[in-house]
C-alpha positions as MATLAB code, in Angstrom:
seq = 'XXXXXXXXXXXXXXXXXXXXXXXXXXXXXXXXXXXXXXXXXXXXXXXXXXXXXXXXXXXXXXXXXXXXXXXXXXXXXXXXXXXXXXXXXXXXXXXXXXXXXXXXXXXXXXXXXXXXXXXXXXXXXXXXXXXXXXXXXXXXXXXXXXXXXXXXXXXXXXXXXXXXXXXXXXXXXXXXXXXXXXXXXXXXXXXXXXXXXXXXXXXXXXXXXXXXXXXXXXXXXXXXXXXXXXXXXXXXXXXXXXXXXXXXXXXXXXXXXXXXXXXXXXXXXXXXXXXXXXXXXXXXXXXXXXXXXXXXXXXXXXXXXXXXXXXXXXXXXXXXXXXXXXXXXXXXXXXXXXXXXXXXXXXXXXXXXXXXXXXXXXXXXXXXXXXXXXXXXXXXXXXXX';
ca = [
     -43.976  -14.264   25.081;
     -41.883  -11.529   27.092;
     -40.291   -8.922   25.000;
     -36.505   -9.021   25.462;
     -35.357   -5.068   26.608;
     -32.904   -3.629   24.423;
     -29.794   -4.059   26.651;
     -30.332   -8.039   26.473;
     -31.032   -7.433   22.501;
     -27.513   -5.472   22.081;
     -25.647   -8.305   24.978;
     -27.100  -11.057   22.848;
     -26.282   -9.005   18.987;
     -22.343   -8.426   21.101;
     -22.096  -12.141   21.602;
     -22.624  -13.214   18.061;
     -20.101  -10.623   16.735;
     -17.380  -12.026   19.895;
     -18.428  -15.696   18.516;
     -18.233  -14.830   14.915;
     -14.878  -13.119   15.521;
     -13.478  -15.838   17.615;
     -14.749  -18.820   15.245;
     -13.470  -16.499   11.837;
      -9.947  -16.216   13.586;
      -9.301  -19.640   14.289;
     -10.764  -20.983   11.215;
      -7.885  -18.887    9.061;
      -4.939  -19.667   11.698;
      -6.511  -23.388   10.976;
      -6.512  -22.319    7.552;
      -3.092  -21.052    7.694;
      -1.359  -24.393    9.917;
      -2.812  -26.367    6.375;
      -1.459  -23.808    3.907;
       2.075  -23.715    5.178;
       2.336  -27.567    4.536;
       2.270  -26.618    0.704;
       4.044  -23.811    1.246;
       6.891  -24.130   -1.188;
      10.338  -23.251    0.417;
      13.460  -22.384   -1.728;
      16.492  -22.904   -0.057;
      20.401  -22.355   -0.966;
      21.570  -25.213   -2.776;
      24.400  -25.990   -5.575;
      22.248  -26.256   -8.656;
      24.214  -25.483  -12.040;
      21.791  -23.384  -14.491;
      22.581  -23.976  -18.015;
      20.367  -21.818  -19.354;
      20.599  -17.842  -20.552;
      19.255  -16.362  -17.646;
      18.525  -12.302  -17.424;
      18.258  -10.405  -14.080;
      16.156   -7.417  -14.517;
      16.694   -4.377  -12.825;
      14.513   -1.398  -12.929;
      15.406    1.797  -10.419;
      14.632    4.661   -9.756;
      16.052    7.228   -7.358;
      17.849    4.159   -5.649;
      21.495    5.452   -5.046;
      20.989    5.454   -1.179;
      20.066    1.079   -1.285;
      21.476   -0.207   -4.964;
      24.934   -1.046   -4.557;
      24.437   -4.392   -1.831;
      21.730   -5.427   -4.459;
      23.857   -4.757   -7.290;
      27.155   -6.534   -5.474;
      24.629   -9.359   -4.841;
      23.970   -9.971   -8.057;
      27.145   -9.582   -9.516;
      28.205  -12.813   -6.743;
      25.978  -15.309   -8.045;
      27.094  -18.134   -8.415;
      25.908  -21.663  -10.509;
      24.774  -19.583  -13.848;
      26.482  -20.253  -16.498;
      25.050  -17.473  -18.539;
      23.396  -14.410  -16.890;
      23.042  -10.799  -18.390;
      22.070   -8.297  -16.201;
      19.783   -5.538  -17.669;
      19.689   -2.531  -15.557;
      17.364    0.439  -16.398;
      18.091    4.099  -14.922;
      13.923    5.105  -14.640;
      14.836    8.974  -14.997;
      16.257    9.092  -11.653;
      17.079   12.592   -9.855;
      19.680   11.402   -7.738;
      23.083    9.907   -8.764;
      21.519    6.071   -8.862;
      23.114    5.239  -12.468;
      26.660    6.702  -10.906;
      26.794    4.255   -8.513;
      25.366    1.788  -10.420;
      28.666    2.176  -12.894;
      30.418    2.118   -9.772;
      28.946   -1.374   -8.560;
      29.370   -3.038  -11.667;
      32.850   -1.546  -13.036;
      34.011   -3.536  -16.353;
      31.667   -6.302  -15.679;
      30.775   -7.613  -18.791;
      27.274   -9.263  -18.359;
      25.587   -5.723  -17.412;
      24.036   -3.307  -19.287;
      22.232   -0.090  -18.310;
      19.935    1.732  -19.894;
      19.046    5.511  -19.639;
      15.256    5.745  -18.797;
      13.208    8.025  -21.831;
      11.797   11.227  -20.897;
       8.817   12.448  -18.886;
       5.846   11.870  -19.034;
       5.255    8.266  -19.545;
       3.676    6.829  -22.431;
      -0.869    6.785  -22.461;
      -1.578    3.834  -20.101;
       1.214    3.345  -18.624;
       2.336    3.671  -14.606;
       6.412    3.544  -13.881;
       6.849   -0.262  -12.779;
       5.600   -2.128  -15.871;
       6.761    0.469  -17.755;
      10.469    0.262  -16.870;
       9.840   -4.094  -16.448;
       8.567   -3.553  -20.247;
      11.742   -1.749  -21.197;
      13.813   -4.483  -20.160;
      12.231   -7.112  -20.888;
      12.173   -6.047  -24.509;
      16.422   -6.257  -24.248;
      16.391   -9.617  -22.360;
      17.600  -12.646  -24.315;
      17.363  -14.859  -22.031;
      15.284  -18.342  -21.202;
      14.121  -17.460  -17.908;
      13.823  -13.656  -17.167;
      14.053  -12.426  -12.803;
      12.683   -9.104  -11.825;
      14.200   -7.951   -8.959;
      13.462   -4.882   -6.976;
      16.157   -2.478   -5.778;
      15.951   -3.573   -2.208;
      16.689   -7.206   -2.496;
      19.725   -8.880   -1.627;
      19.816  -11.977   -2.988;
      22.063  -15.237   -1.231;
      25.004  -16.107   -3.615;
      22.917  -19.354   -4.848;
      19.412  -17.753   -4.595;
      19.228  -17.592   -8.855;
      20.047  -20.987   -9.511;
      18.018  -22.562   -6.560;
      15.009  -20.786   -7.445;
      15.462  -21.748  -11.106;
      16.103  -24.929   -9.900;
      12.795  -25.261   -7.643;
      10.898  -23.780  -10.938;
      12.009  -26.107  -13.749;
      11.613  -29.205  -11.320;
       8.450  -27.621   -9.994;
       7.129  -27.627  -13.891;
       5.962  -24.020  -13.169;
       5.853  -21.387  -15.373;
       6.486  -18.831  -12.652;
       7.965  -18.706   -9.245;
       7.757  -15.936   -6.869;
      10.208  -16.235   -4.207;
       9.094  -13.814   -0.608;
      12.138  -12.542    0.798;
      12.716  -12.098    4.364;
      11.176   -8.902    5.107;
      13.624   -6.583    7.233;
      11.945   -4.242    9.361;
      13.976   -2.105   12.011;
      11.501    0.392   12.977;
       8.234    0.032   14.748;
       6.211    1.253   11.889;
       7.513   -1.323    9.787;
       7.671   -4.024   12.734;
       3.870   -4.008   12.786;
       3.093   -3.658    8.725;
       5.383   -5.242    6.979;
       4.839   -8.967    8.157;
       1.555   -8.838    7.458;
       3.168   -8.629    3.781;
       3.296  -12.810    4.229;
       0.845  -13.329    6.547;
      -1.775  -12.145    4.548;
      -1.842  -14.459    1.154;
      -0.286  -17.731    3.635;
      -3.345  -17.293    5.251;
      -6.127  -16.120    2.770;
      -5.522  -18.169   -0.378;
      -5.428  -22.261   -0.679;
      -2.127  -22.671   -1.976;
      -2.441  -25.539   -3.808;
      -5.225  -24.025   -5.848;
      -2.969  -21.463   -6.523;
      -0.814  -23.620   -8.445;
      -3.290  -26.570  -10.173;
      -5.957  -24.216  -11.341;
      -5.859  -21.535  -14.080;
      -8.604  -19.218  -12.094;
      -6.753  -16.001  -11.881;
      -8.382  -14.406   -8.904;
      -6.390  -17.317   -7.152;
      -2.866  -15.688   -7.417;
      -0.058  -14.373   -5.336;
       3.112  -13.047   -6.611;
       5.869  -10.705   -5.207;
       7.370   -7.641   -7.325;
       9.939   -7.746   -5.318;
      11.517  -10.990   -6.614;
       9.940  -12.898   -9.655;
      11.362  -16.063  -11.872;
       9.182  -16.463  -15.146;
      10.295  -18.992  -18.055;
      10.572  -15.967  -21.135;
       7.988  -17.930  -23.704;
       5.192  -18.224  -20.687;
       6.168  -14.372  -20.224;
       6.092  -13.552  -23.591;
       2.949  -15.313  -24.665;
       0.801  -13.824  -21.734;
       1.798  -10.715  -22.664;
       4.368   -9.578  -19.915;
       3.833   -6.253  -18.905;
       1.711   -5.133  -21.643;
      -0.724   -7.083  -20.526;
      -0.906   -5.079  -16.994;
       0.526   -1.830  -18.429;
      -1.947    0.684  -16.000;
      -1.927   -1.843  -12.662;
      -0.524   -0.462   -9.816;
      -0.386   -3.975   -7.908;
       1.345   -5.458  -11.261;
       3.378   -8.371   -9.861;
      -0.061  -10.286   -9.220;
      -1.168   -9.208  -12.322;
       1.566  -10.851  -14.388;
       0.946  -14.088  -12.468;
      -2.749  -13.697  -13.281;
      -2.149  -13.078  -17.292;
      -0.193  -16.262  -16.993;
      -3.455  -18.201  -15.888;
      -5.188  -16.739  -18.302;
      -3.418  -17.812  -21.005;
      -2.760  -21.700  -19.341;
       0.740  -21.122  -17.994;
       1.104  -21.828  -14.257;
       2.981  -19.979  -10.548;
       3.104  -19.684   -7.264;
       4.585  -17.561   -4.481;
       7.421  -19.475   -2.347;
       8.595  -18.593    0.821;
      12.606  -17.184    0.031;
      13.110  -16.242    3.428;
      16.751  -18.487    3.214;
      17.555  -17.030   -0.001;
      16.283  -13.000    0.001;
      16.266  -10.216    2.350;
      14.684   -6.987    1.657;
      13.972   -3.832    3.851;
      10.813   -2.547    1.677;
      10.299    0.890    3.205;
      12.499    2.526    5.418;
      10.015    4.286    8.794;
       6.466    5.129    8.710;
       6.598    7.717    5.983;
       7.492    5.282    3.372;
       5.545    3.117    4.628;
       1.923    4.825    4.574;
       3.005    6.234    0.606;
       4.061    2.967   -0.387;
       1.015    1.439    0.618;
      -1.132    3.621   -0.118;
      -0.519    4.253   -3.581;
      -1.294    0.350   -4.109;
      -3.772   -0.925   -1.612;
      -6.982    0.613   -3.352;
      -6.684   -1.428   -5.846;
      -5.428   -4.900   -3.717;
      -9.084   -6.116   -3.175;
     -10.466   -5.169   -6.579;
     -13.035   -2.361   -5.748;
     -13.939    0.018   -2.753;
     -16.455   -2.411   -1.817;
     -14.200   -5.476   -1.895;
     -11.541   -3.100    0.336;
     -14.203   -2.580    2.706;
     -15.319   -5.865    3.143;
     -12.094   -7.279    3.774;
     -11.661   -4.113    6.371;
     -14.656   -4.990    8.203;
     -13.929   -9.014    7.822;
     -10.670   -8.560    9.541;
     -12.032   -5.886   11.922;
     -14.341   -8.836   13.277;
     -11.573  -11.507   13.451;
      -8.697   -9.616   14.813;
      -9.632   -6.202   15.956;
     -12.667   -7.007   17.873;
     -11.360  -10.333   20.187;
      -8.965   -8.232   22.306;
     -11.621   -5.799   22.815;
     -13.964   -8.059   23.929;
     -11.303   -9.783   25.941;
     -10.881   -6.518   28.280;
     -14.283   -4.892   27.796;
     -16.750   -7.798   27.411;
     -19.968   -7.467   29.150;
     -20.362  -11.235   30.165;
     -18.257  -14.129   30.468;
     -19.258  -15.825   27.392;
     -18.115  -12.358   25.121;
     -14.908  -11.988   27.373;
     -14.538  -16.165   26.445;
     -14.445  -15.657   22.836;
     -12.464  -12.408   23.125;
      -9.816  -14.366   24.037;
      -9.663  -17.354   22.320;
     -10.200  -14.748   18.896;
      -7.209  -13.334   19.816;
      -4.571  -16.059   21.128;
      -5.955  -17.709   17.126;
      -4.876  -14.392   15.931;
      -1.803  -14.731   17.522;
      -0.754  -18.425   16.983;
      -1.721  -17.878   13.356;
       1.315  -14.804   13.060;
       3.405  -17.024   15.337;
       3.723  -19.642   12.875;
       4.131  -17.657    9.328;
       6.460  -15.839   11.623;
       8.428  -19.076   12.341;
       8.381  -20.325    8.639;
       9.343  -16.799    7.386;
      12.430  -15.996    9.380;
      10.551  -12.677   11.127;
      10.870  -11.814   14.918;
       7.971  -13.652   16.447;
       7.743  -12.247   20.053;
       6.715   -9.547   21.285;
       5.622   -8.674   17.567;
       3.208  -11.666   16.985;
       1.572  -10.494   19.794;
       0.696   -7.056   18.459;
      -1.387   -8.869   15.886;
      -4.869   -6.195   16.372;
      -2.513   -3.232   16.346;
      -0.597   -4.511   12.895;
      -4.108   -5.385   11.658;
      -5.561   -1.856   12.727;
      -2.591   -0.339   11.206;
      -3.684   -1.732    7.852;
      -6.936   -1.118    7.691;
      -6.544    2.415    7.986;
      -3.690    2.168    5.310;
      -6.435    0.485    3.485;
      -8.798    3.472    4.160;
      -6.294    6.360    3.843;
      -5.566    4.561    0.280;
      -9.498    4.474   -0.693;
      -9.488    8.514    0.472;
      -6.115   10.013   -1.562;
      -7.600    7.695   -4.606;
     -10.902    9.339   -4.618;
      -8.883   12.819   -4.166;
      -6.355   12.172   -7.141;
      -3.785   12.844   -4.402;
      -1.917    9.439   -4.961;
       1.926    9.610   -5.696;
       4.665    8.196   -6.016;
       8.411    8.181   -6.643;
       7.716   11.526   -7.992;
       4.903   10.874  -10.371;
       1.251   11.035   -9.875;
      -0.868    7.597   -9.612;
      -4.221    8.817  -11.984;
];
């Protein structure tokens, strides 16, 4: 039998990778048209909340962004008891100042001064300043939200609501993710995109396995006794990904959550231009995936599905590689199109940009993997060990 030369060898090895990129890309937008069927959607509504409810509020250097999320808070309407803990993380700018200013006389607020540097052993600044709070809350259900969330004047009480009727313990609503730049145009819907289309949502709520989890710092309901039995933030004192986490010492410990699309009832503009945006990520994505290797893998897995199609679209040697090249991508595509759709993000020309967004991450992925092996990881002014 006649030897095959090496350029058939490497035309043949190219149209397995074009084939396995093209089948892996529409199997996940497949995967991805199933999931958003599940996907739970919280939506304004005029739900009456009887219960003690405490909005959590840790900050830190957030004078230029507070005050909309503060004035947000202070509108909402359909709880009939809310407290709102705020926590001043040792800021350097004038955050609690215009905190005081936001809130005025308002009697349901209290803020509290941050302790001093450094932090206690085993703790990073997040669950530290969540742990803080939490320890003053008094109320039934407690709601982390971040500094950059503006909440819709009924988003409490709906997502309460959708929680208690739900029977969850935990509900993590996604806000709308604003991005105005074109840094954050082609990273920061990938924020959704990413657990809609990687985990089986309704896993994620029936089962207790805690590798099947997605929550969102950024916004996050949790009945207090499921919180407080799990552990809070204790239990994920030294994780830098720590909303996940929480959702994850739930399982553990039999409680149940899920992540909800809050697109109607939450905006939030995460990072503000490219700068932010490769700190921000990369102080957290090294530890996303579980290990190095499991960040590689999931690097090369979307480098087959998303990076490769277009290439072989332009540059395939045959037909049957420029064939899969395209269908790879227009799956690609159609699978950003629809989150996009469901999630209230711009959908064209951005959907389209799908390889660049996903090329963009992976080397946040890999830049992460590089400062954390260099101990050259910070953030908000402290150091990530």
């Amino acid at each position: 039998m006649p030897r095959r030369s090496p350029v058939t060898r490497r035309s043949a090895l190219l149209r397995v990778i074009a084939a396995t990129g093209a089948l892996a890309s529409a199997a996940v937008t497949a995967h991805t048209i199933t999931n958003l069927r599940h996907l739970r959607t919280i939506t304004p509504g005029n739900d009456r909340i009887a219960e003690r409810v405490s909005v959590l509020l840790p900050l830190r250097n957030e004078a230029h962004r507070v005050t909309p999320t503060v004035e947000a808070l202070l509108a909402q309407e359909g709880i009939a008891d809310l407290e709102i803990l705020v926590l001043d993380d040792c800021s350097t700018d004038d955050t609690a100042t215009v905190v005081r200013t936001a809130v005025a006389d308002d009697p349901r607020v209290q803020i509290f001064d941050g302790e001093t540097e450094p932090l206690p052993d085993g703790w990073l600044g997040k669950p530290w300043a969540c742990h803080r709070l939490s320890e003053h809350a008094t109320g039934d259900v407690l709601v982390f939200i971040d500094a950059d969330v503006v909440l819709h004047r009924t988003a409490l009480s709906s997502t309460i609501q959708h929680m208690r009727t739900a029977r969850l313990d935990l509900l993590s609503p996604y806000p709308r993710q604003i991005a105005l730049t074109w840094a954050e145009r082609l990273t920061q819907p990938l924020l959704v995109w990413l657990w809609i289309s990687s985990l089986p949502l309704r896993l994620v709520e029936t089962t207790h396995y805690p590798s099947l989890a997605a929550a969102n710092g950024q916004f996050i309901c949790v009945d207090t006794r499921a919180y407080r039995i799990s552990g809070g933030h204790t239990a994920v004192a030294s994780h830098v990904v720590e909303d996940v986490e929480v959702l994850r010492a739930l399982k553990r410990h039999g409680f149940s959550g899920a992540p909800a699309n809050g697109a109607a009832i939450a905006e939030c503009r995460m990072y503000d231009g490219a700068v932010e945006i490769i700190d921000g990520y990369t102080k957290s994505l090294w530890s996303a995936f579980g290990s190095a290797p499991g960040a590689v893998a999931v690097v090369g897995a979307l480098t087959v599905s998303y990076i490769a199609p277009p290439v072989f679209a332009i540059f395939g040697g045959d037909r049957a590689q420029r064939m899969c090249g395209v269908i790879g991508y227009v799956a690609g595509v159609w699978g950003r199109y629809v989150v996009a759709s469901q999630t209230g993000e711009r959908r064209w020309p951005d959907t389209a940009l799908q390889p660049i967004s996903v090329a963009a991450f992976a080397a946040l992925v890999v830049e992460s993997l590089r400062r954390r092996r260099r101990g050259s990881l910070h953030w908000r002014g402290r150091t990530i060990p």
